[in-house]
N, CA and C atoms as a LAMMPS dump frame, in Angstrom:
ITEM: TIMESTEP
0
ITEM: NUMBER OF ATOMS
543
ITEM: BOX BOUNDS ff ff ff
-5.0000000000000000e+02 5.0000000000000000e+02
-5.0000000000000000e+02 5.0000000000000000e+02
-5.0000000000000000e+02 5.0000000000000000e+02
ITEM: ATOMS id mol type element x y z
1 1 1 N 0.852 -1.161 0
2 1 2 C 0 0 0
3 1 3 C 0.907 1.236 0
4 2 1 N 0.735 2.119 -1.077
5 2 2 C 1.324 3.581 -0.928
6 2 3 C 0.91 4.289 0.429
7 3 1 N 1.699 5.507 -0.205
8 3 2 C 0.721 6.586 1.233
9 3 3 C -0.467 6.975 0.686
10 4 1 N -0.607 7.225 -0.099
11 4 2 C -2.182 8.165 -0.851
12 4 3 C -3.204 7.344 -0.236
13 5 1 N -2.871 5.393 -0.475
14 5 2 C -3.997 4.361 -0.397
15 5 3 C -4.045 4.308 1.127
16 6 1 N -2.827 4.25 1.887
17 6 2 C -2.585 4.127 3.686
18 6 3 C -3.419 5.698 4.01
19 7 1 N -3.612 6.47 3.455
20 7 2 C -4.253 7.745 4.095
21 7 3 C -5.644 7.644 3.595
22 8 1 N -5.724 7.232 2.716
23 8 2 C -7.524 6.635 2.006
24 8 3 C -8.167 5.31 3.167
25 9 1 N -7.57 4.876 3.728
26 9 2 C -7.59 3.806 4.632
27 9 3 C -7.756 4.646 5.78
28 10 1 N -6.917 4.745 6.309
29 10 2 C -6.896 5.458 7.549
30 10 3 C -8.149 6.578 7.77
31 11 1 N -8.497 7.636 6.965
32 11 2 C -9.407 8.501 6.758
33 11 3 C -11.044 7.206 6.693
34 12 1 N -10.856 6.688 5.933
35 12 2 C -12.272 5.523 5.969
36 12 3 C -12.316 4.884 7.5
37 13 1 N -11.38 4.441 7.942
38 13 2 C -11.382 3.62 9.449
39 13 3 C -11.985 4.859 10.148
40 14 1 N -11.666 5.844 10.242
41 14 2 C -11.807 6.966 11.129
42 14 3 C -13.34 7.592 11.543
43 15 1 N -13.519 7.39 9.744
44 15 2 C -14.968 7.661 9.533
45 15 3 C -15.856 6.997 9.97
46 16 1 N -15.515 5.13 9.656
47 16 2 C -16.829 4.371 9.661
48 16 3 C -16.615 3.563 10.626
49 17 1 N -15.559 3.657 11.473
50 17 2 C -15.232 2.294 12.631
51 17 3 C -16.456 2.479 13.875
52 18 1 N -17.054 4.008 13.723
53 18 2 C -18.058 3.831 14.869
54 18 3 C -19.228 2.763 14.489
55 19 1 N -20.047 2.956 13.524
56 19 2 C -20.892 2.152 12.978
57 19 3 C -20.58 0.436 12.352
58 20 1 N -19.166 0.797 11.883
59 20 2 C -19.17 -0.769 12.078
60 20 3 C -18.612 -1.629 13.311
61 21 1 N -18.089 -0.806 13.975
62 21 2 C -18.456 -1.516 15.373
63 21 3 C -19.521 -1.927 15.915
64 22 1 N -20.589 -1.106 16.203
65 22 2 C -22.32 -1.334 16.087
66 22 3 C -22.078 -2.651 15.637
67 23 1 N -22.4 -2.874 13.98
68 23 2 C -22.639 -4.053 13.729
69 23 3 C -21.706 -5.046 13.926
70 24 1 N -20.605 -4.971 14.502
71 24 2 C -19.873 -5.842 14.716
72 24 3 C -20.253 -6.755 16.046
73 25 1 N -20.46 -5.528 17.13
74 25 2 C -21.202 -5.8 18.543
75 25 3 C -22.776 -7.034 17.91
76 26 1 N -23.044 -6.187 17.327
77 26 2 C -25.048 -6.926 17.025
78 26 3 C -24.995 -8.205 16.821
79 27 1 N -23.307 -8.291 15.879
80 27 2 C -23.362 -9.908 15.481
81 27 3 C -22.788 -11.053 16.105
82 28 1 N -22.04 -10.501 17.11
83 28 2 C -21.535 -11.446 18.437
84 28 3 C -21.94 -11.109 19.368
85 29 1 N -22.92 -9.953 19.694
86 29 2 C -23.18 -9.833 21.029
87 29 3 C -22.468 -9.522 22.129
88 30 1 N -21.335 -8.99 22.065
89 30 2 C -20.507 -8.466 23.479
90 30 3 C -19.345 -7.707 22.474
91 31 1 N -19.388 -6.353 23.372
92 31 2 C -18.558 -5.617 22.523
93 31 3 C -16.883 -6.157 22.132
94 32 1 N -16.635 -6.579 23.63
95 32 2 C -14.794 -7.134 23.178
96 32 3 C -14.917 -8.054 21.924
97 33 1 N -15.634 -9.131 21.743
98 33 2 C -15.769 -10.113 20.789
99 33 3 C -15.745 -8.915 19.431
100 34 1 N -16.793 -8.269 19.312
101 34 2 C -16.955 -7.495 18.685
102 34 3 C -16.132 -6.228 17.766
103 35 1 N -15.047 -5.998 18.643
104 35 2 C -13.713 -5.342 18.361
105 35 3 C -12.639 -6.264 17.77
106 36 1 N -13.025 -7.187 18.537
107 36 2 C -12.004 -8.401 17.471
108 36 3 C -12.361 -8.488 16.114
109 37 1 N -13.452 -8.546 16.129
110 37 2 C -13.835 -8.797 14.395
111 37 3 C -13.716 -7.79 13.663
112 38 1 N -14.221 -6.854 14.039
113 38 2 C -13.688 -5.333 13.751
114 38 3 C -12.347 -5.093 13.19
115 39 1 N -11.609 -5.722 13.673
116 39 2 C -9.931 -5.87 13.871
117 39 3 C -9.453 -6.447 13.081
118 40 1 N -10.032 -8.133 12.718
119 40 2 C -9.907 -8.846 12.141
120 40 3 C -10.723 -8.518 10.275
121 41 1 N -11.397 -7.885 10.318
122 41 2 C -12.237 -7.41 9.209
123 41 3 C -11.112 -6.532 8.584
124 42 1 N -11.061 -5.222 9.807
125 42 2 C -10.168 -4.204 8.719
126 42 3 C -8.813 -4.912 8.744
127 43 1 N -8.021 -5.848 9.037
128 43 2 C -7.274 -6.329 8.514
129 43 3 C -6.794 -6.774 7.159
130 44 1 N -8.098 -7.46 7.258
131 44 2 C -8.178 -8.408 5.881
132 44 3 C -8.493 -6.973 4.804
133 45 1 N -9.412 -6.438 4.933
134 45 2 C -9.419 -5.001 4.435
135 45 3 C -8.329 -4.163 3.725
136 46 1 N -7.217 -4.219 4.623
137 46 2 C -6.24 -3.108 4.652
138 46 3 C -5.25 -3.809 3.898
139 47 1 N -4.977 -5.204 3.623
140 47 2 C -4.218 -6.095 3.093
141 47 3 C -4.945 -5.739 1.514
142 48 1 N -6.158 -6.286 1.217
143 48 2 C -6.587 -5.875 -0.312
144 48 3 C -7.212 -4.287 -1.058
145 49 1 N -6.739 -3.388 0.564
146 49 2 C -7.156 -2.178 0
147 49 3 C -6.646 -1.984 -1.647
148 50 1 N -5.517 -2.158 -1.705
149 50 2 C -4.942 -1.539 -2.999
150 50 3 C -5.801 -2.41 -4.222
151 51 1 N -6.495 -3.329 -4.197
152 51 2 C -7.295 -3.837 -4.768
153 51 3 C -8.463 -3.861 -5.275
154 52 1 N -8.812 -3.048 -4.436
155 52 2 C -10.505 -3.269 -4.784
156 52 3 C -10.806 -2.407 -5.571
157 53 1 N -11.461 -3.047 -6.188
158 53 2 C -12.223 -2.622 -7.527
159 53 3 C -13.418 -1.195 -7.459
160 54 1 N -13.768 -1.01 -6.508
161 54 2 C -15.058 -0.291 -6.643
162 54 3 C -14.778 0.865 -5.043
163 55 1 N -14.096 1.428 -4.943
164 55 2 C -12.762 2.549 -4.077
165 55 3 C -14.547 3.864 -3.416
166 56 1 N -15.236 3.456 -4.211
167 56 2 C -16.168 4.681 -3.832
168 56 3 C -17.369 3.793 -2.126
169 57 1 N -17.076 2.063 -2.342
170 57 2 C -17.964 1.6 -1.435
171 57 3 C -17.325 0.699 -1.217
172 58 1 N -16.005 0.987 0.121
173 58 2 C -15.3 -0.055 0.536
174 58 3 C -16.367 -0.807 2.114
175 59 1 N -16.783 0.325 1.986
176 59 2 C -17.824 -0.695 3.17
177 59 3 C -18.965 -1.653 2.897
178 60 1 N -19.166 -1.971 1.925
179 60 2 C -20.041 -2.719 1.648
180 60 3 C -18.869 -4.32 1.58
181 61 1 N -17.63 -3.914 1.4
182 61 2 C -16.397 -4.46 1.31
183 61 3 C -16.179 -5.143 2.947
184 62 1 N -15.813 -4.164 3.83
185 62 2 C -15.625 -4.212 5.03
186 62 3 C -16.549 -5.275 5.839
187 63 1 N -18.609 -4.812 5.497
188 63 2 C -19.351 -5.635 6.372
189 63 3 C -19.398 -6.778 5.915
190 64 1 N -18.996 -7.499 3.968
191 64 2 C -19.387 -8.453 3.972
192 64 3 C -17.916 -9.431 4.962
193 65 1 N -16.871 -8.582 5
194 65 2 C -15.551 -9.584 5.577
195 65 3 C -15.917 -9.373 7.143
196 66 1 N -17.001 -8.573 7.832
197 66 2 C -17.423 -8.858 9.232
198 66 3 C -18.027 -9.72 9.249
199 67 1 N -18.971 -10.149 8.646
200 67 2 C -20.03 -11.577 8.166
201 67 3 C -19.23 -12.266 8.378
202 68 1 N -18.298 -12.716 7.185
203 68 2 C -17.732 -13.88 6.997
204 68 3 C -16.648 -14.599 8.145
205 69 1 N -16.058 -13.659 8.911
206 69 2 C -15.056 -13.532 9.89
207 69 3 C -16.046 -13.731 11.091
208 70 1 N -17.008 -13.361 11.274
209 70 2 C -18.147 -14.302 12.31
210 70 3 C -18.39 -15.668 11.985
211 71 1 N -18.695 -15.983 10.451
212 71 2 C -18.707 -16.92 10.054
213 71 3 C -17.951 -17.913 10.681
214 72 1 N -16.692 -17.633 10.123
215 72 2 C -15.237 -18.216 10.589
216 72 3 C -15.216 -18.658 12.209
217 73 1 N -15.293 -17.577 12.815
218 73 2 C -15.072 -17.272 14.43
219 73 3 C -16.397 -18.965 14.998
220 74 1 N -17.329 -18.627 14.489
221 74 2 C -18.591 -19.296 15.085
222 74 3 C -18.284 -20.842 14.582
223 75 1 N -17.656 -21.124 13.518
224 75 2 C -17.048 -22.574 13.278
225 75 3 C -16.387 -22.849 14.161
226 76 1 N -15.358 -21.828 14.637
227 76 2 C -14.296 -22.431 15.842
228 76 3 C -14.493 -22.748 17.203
229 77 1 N -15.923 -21.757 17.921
230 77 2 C -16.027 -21.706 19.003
231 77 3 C -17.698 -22.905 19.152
232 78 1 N -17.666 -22.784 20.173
233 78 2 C -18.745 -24.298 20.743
234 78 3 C -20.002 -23.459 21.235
235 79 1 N -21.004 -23.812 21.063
236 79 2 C -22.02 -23.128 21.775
237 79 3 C -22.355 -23.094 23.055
238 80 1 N -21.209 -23.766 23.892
239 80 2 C -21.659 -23.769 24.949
240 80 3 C -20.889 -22.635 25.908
241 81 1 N -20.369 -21.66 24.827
242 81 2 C -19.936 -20.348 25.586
243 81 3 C -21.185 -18.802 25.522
244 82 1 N -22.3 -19.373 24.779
245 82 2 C -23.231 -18.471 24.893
246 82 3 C -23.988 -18.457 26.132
247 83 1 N -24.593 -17.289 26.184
248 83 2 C -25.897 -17.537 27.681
249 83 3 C -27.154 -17.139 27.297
250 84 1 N -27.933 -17.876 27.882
251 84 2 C -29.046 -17.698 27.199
252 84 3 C -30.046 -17.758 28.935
253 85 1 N -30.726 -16.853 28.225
254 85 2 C -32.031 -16.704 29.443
255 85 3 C -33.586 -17.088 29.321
256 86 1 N -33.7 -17.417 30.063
257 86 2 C -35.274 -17.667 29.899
258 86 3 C -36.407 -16.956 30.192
259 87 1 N -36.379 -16.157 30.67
260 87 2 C -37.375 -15.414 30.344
261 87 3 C -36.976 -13.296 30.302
262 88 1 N -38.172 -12.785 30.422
263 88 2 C -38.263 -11.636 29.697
264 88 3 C -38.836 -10.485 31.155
265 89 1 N -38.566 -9.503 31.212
266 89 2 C -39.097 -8.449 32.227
267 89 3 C -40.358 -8.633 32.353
268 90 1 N -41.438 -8.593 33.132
269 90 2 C -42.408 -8.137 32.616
270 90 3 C -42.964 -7.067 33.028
271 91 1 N -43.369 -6.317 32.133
272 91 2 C -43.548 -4.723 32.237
273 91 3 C -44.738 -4.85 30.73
274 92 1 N -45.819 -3.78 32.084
275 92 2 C -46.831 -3.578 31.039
276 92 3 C -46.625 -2.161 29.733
277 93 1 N -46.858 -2.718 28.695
278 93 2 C -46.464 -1.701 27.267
279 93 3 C -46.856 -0.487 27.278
280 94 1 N -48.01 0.038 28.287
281 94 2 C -48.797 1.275 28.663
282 94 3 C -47.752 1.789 29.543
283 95 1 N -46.86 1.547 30.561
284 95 2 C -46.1 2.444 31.548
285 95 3 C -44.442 2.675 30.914
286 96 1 N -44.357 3.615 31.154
287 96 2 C -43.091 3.964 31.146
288 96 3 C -41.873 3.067 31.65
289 97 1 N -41.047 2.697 30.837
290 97 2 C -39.979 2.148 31.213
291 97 3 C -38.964 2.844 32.077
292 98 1 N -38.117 2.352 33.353
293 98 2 C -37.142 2.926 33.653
294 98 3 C -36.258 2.467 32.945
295 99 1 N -34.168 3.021 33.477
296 99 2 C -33.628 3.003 32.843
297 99 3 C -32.929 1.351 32.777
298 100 1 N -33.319 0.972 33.652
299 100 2 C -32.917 -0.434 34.288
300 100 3 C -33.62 -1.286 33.415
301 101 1 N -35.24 -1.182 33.37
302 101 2 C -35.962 -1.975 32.585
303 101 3 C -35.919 -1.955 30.99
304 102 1 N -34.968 -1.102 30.453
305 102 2 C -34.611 -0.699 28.703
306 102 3 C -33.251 -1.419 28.832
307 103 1 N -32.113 -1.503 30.243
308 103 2 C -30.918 -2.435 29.895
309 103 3 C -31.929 -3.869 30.141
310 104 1 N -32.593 -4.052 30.821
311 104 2 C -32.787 -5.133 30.562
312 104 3 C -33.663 -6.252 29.522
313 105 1 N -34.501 -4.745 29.122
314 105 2 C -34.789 -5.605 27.272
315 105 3 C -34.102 -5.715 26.801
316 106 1 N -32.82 -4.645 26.434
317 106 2 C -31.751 -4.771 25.805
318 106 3 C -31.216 -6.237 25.538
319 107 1 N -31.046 -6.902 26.618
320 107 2 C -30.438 -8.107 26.943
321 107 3 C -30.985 -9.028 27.068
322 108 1 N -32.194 -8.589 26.552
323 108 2 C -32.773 -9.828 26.326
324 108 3 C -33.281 -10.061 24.793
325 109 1 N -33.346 -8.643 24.396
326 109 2 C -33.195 -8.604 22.279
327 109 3 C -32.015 -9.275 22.055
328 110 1 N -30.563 -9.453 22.751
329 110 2 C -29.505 -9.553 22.41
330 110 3 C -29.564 -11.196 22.405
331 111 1 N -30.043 -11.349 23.715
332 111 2 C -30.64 -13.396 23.897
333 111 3 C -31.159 -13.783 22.431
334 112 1 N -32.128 -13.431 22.336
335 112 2 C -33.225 -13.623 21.327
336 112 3 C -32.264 -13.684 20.041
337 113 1 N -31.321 -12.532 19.932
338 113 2 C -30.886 -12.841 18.311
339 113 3 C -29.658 -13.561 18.537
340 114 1 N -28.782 -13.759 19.694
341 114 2 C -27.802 -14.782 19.34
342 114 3 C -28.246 -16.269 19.318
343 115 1 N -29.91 -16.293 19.607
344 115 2 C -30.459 -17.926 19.212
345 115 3 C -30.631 -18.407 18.013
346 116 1 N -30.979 -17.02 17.073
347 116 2 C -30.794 -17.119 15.24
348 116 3 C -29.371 -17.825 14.602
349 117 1 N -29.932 -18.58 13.436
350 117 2 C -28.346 -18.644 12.697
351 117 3 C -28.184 -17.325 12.336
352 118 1 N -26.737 -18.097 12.222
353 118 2 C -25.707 -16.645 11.751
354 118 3 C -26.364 -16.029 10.669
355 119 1 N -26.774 -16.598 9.7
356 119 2 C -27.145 -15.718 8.264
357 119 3 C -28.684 -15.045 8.873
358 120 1 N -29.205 -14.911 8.934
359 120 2 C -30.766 -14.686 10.237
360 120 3 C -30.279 -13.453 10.76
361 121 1 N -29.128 -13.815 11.705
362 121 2 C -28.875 -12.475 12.207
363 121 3 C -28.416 -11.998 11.87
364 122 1 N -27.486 -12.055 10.867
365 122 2 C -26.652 -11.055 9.461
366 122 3 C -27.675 -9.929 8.985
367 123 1 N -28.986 -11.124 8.806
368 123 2 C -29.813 -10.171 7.983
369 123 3 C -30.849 -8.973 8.706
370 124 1 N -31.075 -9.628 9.844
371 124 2 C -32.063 -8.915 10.734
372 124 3 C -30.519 -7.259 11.214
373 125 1 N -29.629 -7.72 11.748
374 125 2 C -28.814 -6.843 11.883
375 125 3 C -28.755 -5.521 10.418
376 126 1 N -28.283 -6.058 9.799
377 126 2 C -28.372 -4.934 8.512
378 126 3 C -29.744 -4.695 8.302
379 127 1 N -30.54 -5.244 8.314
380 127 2 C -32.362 -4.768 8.169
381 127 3 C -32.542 -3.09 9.129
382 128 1 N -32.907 -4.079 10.204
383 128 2 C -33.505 -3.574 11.349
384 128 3 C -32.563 -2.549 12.071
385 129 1 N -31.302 -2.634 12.161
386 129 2 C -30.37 -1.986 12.991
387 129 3 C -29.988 -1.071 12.308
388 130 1 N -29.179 -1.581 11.09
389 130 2 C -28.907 -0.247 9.864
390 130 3 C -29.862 0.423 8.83
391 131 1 N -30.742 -0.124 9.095
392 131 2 C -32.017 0.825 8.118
393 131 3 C -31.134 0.31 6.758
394 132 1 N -30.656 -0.822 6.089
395 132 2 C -30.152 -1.134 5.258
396 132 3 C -31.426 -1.831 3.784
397 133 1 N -31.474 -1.544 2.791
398 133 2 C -32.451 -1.901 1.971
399 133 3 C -31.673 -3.417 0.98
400 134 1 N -32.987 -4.219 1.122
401 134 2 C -32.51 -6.039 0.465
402 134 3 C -31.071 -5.931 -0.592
403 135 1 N -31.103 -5.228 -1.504
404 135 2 C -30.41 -5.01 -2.621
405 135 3 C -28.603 -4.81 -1.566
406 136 1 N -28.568 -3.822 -0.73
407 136 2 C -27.066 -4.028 0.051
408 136 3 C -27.039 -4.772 0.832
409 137 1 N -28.254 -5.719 1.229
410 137 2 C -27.624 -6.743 2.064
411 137 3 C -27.966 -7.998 1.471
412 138 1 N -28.139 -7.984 0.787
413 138 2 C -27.708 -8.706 -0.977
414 138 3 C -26.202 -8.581 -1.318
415 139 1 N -25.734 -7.423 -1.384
416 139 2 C -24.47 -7.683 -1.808
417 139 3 C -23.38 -7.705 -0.753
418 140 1 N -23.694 -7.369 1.003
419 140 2 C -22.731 -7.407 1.569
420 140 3 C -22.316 -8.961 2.233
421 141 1 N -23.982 -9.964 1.91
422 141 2 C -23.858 -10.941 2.287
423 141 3 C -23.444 -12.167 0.952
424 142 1 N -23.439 -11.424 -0.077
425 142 2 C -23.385 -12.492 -1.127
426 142 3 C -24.523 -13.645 -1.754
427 143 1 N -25.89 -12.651 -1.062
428 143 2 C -26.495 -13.916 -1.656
429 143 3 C -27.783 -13.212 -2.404
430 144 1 N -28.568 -13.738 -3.087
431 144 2 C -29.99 -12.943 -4.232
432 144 3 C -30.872 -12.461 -2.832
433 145 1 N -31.505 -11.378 -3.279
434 145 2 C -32.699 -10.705 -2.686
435 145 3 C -33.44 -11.14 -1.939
436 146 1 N -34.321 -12.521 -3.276
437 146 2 C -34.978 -12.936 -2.836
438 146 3 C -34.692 -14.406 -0.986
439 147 1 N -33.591 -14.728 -0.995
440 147 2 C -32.712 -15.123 0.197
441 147 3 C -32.435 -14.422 1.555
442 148 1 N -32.165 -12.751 1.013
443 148 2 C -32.765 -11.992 2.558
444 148 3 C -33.854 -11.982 2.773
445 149 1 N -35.126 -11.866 1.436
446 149 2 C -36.434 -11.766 2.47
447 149 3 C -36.86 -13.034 2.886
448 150 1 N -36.577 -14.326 2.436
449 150 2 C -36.861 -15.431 3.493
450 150 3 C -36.123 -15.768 4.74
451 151 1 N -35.06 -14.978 4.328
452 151 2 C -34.164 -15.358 5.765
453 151 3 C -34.927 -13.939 6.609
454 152 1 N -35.192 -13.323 6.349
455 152 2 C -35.862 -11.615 7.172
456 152 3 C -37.241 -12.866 7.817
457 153 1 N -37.782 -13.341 6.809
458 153 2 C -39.116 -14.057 7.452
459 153 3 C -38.946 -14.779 8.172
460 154 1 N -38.174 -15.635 8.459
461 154 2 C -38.05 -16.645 9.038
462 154 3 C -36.976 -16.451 10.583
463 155 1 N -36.956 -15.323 10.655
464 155 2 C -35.779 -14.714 11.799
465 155 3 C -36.963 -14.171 12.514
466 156 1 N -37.581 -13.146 11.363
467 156 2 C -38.64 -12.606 13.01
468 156 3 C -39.904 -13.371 13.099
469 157 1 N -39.974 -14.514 11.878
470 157 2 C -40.946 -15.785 12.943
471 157 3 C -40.252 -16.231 14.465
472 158 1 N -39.125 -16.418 14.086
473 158 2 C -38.273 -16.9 15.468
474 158 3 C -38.443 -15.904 16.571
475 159 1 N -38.098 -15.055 15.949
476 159 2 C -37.931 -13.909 17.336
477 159 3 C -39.345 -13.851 18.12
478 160 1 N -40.203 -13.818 17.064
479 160 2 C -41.724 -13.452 17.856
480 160 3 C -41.795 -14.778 18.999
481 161 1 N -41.514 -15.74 18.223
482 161 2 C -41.892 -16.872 18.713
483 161 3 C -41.169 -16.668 20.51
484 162 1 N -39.801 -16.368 20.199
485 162 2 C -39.121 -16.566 21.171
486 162 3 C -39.624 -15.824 22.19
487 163 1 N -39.966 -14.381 21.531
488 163 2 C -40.206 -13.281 23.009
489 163 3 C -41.533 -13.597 23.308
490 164 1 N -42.729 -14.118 22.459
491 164 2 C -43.444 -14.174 22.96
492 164 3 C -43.957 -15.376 24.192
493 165 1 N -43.099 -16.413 23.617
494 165 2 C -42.728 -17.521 25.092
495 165 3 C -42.75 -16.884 26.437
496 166 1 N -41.876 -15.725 26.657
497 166 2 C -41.286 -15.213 27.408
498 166 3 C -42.76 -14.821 28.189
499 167 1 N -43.658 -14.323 27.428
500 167 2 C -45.013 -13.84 28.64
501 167 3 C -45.533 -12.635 27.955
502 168 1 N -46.032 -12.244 28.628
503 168 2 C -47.04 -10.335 27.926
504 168 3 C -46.095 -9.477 27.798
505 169 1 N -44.861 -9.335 28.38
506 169 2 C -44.004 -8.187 28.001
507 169 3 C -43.382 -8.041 27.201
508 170 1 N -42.997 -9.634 26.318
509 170 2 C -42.578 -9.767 24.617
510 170 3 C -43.393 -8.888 23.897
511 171 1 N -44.816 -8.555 24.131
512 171 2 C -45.417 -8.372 22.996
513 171 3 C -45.421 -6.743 22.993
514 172 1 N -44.577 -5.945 23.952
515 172 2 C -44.285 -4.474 23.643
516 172 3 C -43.026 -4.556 23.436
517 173 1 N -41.759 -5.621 23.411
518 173 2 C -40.786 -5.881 22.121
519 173 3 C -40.709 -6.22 21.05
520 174 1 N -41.478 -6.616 20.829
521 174 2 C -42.105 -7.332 19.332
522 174 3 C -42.867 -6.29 18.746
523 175 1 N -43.229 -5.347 19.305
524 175 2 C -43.664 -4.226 18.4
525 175 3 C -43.138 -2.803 18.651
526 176 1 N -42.316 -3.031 19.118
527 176 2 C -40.915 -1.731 18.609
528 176 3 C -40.396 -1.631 17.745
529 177 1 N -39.638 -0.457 17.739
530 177 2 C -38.846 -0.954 16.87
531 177 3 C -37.401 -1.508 16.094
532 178 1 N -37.43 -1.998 15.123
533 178 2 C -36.638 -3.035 14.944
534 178 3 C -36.644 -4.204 14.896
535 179 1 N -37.804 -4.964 15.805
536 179 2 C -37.985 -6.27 15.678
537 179 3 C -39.106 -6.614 14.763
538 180 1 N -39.945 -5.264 14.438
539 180 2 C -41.176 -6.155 13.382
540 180 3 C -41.082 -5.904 11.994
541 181 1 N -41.882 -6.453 11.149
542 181 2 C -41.479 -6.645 9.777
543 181 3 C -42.008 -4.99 9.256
């Protein structure tokens, strides 16, 4: 890499590392994990910067090598380092949430989508989180259109399913937003 391409790099990391951290966090669920991939993404990144073909949308570049590098990561590790909870706050959808009861939906949206496969939550993440439209998460995941919207369907069948197990207080997460279609 020259300097022109190392300062085209550097200026892009600077710019977009807040947001793709976000999705880096969404797709492992705990921020340290999350910085790793981050890490591991713009790596691989910064190695074929001088390469890429299309210099105006290296991030579409960047999230599909966060995908795939979860991909990777989730082959290696066992599921029996996740945690999973069973049930949900319950808090009626008419009262005001405190600040305690929003960390603790939080963490329990976060339950709910690390129970999805990986491609599920690839897609619900770029959907729902990035306000992202089928066609870029089509191309950041590598697969036809019509493949995110069955995988979009079939993620927040799950999810409903899941929070609504949980009791009456799923059903003022399930209609926030982000989780509905």
């Amino acid at each position: 890499m020259n300097a022109e391409e190392e300062r085209q790099f550097r200026e892009f990391v600077a710019a977009r590392s807040k947001s793709l951290l976000h999705t880096a966090y969404l797709l492992t669920g705990d921020w340290e994990q999350g910085r790793d991939l981050l890490q591991t993404a713009l790596a691989s990144t910064a190695r074929r910067w001088s390469k890429l073909r299309d210099r105006e949308q290296p991030e579409i570049y960047v999230r599909r090598a966060l995908y795939h590098a979860q991909v990777d990561r989730f082959r290696l590790l066992s599921w029996g380092r996740e945690t999973v909870t069973d049930t949900l706050p319950d808090q009626p959808s008419g009262q005001a949430a405190d600040w305690a009861d929003t960390v603790v939906q939080r963490h329990d949206i976060m339950a709910a989508l690390r129970r999805l496969p990986r491609r599920q939550r690839a897609v619900i993440v770029l959907r729902y989180f990035e306000d992202r439209p089928d066609s870029e998460i089509a191309a950041i995941l590598g697969v036809a259109q019509g493949t995110v919207r069955s995988q979009t369907h079939k993620a927040l069948t799950s999810l409903r399913t899941t929070l609504a197990e949980a009791g009456p207080s799923a059903s003022s997460i399930t209609s926030g937003r982000g989780v509905t279609a």
